[in-house]
Backbone as CSV, one residue per row, in Angstrom:
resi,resn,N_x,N_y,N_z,CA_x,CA_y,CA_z,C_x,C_y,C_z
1,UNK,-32.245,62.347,134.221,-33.003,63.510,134.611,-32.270,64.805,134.283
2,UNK,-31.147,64.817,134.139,-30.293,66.250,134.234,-30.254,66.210,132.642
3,UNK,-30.368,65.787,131.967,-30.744,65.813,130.324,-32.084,66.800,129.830
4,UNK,-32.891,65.940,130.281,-34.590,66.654,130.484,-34.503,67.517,131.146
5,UNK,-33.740,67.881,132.119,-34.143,68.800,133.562,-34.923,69.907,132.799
6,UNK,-36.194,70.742,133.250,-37.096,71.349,132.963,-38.446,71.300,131.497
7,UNK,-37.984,70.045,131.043,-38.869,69.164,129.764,-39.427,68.467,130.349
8,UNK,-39.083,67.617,131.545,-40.308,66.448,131.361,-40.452,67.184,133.020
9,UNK,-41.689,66.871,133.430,-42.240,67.210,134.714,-42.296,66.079,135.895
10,UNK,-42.220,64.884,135.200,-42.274,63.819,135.564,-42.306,62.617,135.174
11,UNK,-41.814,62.013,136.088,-41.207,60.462,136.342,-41.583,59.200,136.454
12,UNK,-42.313,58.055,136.155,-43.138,57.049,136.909,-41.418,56.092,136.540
13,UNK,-41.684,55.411,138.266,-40.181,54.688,137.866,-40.863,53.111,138.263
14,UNK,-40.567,52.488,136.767,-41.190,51.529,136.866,-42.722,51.657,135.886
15,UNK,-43.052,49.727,136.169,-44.129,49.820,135.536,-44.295,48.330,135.367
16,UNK,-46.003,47.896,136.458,-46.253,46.835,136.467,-45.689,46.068,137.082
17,UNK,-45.277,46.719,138.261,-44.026,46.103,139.224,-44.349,44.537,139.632
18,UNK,-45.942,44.428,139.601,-46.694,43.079,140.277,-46.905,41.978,139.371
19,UNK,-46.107,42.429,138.177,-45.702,40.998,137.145,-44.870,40.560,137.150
20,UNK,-44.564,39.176,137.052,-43.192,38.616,136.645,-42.460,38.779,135.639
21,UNK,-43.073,39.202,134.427,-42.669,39.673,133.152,-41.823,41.024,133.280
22,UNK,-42.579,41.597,134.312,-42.343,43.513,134.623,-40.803,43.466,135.841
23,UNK,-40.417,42.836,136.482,-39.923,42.774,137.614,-39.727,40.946,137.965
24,UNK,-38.744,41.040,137.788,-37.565,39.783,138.152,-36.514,40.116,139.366
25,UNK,-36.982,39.109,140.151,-36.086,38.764,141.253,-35.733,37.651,141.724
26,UNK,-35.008,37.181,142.015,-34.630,35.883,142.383,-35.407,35.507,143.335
27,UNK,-36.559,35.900,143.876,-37.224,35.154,145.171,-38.510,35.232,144.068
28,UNK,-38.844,34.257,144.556,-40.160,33.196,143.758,-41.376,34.547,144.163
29,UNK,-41.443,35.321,145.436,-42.549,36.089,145.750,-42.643,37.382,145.099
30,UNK,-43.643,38.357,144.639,-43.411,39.418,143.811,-44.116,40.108,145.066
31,UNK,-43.062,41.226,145.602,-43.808,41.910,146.589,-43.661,43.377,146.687
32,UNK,-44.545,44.603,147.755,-44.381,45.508,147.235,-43.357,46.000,148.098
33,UNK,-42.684,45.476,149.241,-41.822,45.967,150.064,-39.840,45.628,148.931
34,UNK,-39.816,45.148,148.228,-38.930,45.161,147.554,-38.965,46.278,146.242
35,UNK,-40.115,46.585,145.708,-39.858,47.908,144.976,-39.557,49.534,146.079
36,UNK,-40.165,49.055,147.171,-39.381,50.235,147.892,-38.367,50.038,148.460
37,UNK,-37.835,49.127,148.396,-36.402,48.970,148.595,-35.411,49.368,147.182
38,UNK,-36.441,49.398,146.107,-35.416,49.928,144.907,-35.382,51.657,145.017
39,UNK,-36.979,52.028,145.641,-37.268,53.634,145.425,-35.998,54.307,146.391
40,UNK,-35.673,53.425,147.584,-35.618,54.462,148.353,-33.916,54.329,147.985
41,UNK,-33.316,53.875,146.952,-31.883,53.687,145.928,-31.984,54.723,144.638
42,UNK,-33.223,54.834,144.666,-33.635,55.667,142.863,-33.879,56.871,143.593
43,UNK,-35.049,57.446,144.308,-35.622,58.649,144.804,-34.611,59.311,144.290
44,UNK,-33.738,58.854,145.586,-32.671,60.522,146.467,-31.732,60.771,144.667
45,UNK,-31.552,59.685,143.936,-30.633,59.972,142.877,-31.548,60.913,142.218
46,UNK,-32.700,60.868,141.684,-33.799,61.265,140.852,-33.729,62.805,141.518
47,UNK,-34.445,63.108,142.732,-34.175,64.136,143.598,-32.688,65.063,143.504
48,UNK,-31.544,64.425,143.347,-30.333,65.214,143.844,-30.344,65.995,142.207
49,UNK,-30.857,65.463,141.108,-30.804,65.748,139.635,-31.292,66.948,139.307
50,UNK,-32.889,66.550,139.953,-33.524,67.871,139.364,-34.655,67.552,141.053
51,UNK,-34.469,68.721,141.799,-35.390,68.247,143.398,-36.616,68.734,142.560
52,UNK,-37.008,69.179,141.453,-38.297,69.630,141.185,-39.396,68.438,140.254
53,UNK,-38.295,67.182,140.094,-39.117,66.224,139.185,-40.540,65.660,139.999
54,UNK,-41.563,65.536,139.683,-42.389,64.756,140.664,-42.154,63.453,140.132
55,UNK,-42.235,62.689,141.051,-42.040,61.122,140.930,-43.112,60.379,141.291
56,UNK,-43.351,59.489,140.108,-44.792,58.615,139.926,-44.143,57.470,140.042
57,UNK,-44.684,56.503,141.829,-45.279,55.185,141.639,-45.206,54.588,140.157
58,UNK,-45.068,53.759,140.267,-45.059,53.128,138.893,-46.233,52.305,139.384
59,UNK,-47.453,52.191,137.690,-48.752,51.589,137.955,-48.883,50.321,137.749
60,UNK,-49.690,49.898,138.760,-49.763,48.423,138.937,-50.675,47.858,137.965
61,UNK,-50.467,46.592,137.689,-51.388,45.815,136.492,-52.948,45.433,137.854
62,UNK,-53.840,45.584,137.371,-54.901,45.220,138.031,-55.636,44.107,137.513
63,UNK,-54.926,43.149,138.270,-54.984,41.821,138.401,-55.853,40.974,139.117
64,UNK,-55.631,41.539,140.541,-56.930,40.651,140.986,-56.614,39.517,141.522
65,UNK,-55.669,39.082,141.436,-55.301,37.540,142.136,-53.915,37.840,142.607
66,UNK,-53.307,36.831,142.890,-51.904,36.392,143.136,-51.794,34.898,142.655
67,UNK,-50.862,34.269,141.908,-50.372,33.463,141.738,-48.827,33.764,141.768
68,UNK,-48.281,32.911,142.672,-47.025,32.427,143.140,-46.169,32.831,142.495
69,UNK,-45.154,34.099,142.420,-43.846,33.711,141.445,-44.593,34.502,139.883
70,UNK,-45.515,34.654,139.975,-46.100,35.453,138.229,-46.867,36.622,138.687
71,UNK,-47.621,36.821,139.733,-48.264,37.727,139.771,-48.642,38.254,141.494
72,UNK,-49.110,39.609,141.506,-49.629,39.939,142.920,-50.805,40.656,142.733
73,UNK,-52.056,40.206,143.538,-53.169,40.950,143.684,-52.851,42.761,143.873
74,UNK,-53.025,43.660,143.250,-52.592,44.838,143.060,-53.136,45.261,144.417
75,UNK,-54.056,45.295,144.705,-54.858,45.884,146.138,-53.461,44.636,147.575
76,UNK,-53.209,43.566,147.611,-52.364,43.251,148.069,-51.114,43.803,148.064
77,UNK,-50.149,44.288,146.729,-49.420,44.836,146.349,-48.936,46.236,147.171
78,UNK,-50.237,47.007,146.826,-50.281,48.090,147.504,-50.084,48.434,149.216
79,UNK,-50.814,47.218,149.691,-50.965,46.626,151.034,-49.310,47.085,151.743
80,UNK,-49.129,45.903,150.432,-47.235,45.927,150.720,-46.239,46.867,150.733
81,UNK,-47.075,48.010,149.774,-45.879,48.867,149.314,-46.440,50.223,150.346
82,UNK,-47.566,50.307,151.237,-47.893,51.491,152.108,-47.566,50.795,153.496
83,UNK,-46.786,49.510,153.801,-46.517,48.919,154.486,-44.972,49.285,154.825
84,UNK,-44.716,49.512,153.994,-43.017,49.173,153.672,-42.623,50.938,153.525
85,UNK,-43.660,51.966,153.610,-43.241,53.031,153.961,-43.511,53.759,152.257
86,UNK,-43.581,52.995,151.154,-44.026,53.715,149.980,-44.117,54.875,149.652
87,UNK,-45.407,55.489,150.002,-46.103,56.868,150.123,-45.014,57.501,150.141
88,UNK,-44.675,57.456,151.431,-43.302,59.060,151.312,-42.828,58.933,150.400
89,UNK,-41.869,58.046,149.902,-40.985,58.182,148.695,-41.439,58.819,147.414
90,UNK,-43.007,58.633,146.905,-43.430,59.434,146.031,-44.385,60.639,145.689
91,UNK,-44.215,61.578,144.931,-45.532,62.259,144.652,-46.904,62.220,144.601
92,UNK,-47.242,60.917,143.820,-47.874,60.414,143.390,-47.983,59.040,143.158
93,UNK,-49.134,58.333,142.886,-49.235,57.203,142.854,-49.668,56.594,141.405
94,UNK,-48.923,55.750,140.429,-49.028,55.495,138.905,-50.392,54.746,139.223
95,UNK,-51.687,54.508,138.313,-52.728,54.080,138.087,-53.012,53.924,136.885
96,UNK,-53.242,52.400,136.749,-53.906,51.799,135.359,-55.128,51.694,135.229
97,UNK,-56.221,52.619,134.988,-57.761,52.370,135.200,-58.122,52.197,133.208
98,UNK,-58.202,50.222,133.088,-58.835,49.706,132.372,-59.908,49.819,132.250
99,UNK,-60.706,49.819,131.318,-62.267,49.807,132.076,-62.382,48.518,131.380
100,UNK,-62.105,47.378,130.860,-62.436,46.405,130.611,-63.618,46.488,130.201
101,UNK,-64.749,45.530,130.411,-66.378,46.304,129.651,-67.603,46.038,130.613
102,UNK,-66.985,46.945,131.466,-67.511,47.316,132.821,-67.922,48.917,132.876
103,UNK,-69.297,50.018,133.150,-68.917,50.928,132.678,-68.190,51.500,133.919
104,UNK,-67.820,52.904,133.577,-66.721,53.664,135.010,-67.485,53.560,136.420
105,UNK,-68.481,54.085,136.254,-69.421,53.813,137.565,-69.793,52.972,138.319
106,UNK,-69.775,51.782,137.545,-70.247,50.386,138.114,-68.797,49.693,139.182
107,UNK,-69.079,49.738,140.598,-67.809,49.098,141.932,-68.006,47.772,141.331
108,UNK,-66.832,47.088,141.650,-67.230,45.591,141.476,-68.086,44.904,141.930
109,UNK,-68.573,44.948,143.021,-69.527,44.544,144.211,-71.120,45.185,143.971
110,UNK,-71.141,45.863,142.824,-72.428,46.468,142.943,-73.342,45.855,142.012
111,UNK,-73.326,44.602,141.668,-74.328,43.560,141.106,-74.428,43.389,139.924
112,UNK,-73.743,44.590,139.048,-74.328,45.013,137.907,-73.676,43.723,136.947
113,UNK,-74.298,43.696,135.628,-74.611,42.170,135.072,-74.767,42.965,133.586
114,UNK,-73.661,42.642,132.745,-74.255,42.812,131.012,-74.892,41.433,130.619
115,UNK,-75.481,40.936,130.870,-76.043,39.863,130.083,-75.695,39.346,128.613
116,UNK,-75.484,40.818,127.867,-75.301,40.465,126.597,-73.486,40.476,126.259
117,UNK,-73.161,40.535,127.355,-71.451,40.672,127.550,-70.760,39.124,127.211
118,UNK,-69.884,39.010,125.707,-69.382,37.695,125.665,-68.100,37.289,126.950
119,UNK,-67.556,38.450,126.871,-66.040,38.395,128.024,-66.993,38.556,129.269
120,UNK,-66.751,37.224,130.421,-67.690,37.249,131.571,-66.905,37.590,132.606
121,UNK,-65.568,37.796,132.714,-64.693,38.136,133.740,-65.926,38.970,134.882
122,UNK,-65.963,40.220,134.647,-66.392,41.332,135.609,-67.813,40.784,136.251
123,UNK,-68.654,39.488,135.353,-69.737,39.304,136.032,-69.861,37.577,136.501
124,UNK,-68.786,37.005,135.935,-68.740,35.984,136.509,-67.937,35.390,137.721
125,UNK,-66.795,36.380,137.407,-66.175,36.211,138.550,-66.049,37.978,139.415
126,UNK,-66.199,38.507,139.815,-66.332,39.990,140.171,-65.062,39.927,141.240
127,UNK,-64.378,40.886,140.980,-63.465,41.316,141.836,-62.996,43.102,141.077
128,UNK,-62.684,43.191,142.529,-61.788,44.604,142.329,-61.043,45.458,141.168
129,UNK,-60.638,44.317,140.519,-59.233,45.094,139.435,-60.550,45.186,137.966
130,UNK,-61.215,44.611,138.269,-62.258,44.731,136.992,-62.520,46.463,136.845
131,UNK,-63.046,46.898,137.431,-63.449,48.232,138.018,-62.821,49.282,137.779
132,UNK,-63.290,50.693,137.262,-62.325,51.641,137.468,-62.941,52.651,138.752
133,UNK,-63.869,52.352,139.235,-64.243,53.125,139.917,-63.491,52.430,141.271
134,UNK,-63.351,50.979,140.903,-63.023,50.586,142.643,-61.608,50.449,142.622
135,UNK,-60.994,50.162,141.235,-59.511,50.484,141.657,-58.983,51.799,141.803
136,UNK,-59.514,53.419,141.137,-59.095,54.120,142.146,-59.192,54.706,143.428
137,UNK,-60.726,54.319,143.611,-61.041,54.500,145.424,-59.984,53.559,146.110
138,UNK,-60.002,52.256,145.859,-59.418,51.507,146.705,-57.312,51.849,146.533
139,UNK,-56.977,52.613,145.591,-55.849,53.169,145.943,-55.774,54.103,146.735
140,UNK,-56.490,55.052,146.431,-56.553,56.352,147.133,-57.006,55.922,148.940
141,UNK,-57.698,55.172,149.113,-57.741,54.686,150.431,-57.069,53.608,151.000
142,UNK,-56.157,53.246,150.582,-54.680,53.282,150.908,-53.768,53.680,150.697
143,UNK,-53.483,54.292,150.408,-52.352,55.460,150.174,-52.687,56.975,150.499
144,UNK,-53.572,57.190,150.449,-54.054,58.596,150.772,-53.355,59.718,150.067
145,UNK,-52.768,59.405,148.768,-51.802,60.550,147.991,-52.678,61.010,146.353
146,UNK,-52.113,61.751,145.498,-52.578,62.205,144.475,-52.495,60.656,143.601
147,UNK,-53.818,60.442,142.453,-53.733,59.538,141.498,-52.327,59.958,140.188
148,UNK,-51.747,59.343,139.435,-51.576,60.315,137.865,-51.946,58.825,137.253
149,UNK,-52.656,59.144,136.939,-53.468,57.826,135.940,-52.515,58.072,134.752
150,UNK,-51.864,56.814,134.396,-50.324,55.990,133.170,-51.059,55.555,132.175
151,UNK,-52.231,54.696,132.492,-53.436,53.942,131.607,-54.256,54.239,131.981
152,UNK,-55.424,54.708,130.517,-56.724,55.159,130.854,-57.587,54.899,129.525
153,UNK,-59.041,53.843,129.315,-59.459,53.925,128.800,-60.532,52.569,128.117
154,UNK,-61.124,52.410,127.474,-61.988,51.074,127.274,-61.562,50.691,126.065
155,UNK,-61.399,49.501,125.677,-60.710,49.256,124.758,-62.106,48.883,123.342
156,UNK,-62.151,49.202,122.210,-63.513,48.846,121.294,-62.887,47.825,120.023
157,UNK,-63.338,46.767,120.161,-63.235,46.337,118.503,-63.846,46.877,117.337
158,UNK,-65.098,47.849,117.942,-66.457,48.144,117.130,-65.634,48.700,115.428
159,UNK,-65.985,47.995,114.426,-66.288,48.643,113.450,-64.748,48.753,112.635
160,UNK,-63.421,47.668,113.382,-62.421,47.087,112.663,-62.372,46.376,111.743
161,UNK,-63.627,45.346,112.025,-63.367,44.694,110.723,-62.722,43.011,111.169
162,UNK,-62.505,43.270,112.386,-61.692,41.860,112.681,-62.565,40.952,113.683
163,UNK,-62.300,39.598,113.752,-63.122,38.392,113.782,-62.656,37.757,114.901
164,UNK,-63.303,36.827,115.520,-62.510,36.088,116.370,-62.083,37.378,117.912
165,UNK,-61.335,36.017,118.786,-60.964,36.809,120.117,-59.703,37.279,120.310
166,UNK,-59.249,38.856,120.616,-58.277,39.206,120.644,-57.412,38.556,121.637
167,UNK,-56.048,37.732,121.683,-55.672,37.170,122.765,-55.384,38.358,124.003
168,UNK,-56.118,38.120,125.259,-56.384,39.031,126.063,-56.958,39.952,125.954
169,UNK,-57.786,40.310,125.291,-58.292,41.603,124.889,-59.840,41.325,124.607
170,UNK,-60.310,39.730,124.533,-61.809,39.518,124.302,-62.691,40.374,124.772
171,UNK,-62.886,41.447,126.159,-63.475,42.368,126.274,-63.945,43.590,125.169
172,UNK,-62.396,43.658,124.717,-63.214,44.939,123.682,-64.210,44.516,122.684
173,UNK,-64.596,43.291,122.609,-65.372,42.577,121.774,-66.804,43.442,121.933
174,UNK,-66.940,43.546,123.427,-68.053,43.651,124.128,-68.820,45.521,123.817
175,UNK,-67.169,46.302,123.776,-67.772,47.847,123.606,-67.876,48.100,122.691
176,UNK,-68.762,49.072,122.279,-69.304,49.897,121.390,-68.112,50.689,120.666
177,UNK,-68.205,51.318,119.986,-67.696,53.100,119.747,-67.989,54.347,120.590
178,UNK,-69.262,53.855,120.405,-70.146,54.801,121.198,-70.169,54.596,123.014
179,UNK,-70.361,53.318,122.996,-69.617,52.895,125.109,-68.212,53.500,125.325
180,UNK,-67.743,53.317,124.035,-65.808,53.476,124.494,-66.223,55.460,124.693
181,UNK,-66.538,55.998,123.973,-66.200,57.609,124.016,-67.219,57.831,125.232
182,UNK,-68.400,57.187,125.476,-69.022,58.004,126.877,-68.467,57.563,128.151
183,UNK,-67.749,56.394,128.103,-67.401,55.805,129.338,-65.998,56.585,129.658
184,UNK,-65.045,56.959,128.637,-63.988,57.956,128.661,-64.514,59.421,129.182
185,UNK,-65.590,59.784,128.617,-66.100,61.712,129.242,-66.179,61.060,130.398
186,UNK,-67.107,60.024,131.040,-67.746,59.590,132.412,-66.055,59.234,133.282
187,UNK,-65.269,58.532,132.673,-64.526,58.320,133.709,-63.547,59.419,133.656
188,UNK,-63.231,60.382,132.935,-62.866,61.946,132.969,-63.468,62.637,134.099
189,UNK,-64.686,62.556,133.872,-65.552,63.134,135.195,-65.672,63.051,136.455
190,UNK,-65.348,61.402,136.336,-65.246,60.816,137.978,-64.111,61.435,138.094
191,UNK,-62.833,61.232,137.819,-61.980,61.516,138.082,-61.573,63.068,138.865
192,UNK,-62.345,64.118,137.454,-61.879,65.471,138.651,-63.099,65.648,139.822
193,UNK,-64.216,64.807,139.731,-64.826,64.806,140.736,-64.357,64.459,142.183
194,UNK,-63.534,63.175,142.062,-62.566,62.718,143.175,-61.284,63.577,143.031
195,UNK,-61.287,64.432,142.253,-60.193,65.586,142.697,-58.649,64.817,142.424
């Protein structure tokens, strides 16, 4: 920080804390009360450097489940980390709003159905992390602090040229050109709408 001091404005420390790939610890559980046990070791150093850096949460992968030892339901995660005293330690809170090929508006819970959608995640199985509308309400109403959205955006195969399913990425199969740029103004919008 004392390198940058007055270049960068800010900080996200970390990233994807709720993967096993992202964050290794010797206990089989990935939880959020152990990244604030790293913040509240990093903060005060980050702070004594430059007290004017704002410091970003580092953003969670929106996942949606927990499996043992690889992963934590991000809305669980969070659970953990406004549990464990979180909030204070940062400015802000890091946010990954995917839109997968779901548009911004559509909550997970609100029925909505592409029919013509090959990637069935968001309508076959519906949960939370699908969503960009419900993963940042459902941060912001737990945590009650400012978003700084890290990841933002719908991903398009439209008009590459390429075949077959992207490994992990079969959704963008699903958007347009034209879905990817209105669902970006729309979730721009939501966004300073929720301030």
């Amino acid at each position: 920080t004392a390198r940058y001091k007055g270049c960068v404005q800010a900080l996200e420390v970390w990233n994807e804390m709720n993967l096993d790939r992202e964050w290794q610890t010797p206990r089989a559980k990935i939880v959020g009360s152990e990244y604030v046990t790293f913040l509240k070791a990093v903060v005060p150093a980050i702070r004594a450097k430059d007290p004017s850096m704002m410091v970003v949460m580092g953003a969670l992968s929106p996942v949606g489940a927990t499996v043992e030892g690889k992963y934590t339901d991000d809305f669980v995660y969070m659970d953990q980390f406004v549990a464990a005293g979180g909030p204070a330690l940062v400015d802000c809170v890091g946010v990954h709003l995917n839109g997968f090929n779901l548009p911004p508006d559509k909550a997970w819970d609100s029925g909505y159905n592409d029919t013509t959608a090959k990637f069935r995640g968001p309508f076959d199985n519906p949960n939370h992390s699908w969503s960009f509308i419900s993963t940042i309400k459902g941060y912001r109403e737990r945590t009650n602090k400012p978003m700084c959205v890290t990841e933002f955006g719908w991903a398009s195969m439209d008009g590459l040229g390429l075949t077959g399913d992207p490994p992990g990425f079969g959704f963008a199969l699903d958007n347009t050109e034209q879905e990817q740029a209105n669902w970006i103004v729309q979730g721009f919008g939501i966004l300073r709408d929720l301030g």
